[in-house]
Residue, then its C-alpha position, 0 to 999 in steps of 0.5 A: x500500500x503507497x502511504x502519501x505524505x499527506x496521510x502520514x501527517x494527518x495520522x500524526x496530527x491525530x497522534x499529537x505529534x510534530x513531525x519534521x519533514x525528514x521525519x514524515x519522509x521516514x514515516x512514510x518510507x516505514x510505515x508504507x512499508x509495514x502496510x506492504x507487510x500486512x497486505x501481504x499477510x492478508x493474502x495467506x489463506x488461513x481457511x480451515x486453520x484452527x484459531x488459538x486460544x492459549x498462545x503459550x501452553x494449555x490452560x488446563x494442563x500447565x497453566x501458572x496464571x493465578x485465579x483472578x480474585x478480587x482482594x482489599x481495595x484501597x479507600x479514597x483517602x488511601x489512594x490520595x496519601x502520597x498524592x503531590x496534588x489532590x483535590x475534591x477527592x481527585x487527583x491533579x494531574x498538570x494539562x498535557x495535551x493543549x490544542 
C-alpha cells in the first residue's frame, strides 16, 4: 500500500505529534512499508486453520496464571496519601495535551 505524505501527517496530527519533514519522509518510507507487510499477510489463506486460544501452553494442563480474585481495595483517602496534588477527592494531574 503507497502511504502519501499527506496521510502520514494527518495520522500524526491525530497522534499529537510534530513531525519534521525528514521525519514524515521516514514515516512514510516505514510505515508504507509495514502496510506492504500486512497486505501481504492478508493474502495467506488461513481457511480451515484452527484459531488459538492459549498462545503459550494449555490452560488446563500447565497453566501458572493465578485465579483472578478480587482482594482489599484501597479507600479514597488511601489512594490520595502520597498524592503531590489532590483535590475534591481527585487527583491533579498538570494539562498535557493543549490544542
Amino acid at each position: 500500500m503507497k502511504l502519501t505524505e499527506k496521510e502520514v501527517r494527518y495520522v500524526a496530527d491525530l497522534a499529537n505529534l510534530n513531525l519534521t519533514d525528514t521525519e514524515v519522509q521516514a514515516m512514510v518510507k516505514d510505515l508504507g512499508a509495514i502496510l506492504g507487510h500486512m497486505d501481504r499477510l492478508a493474502e495467506i489463506d488461513t481457511e480451515g486453520v484452527e484459531p488459538m486460544r492459549q498462545v503459550l501452553f494449555p490452560a488446563s494442563e500447565t497453566a501458572t496464571l493465578r485465579a483472578d480474585t478480587p482482594g482489599p481495595c484501597l479507600t479514597n483517602q488511601e489512594a490520595l496519601a502520597n498524592a503531590p496534588h489532590a483535590a475534591q477527592g481527585y487527583f491533579r494531574v498538570p494539562r498535557v495535551i493543549e490544542r
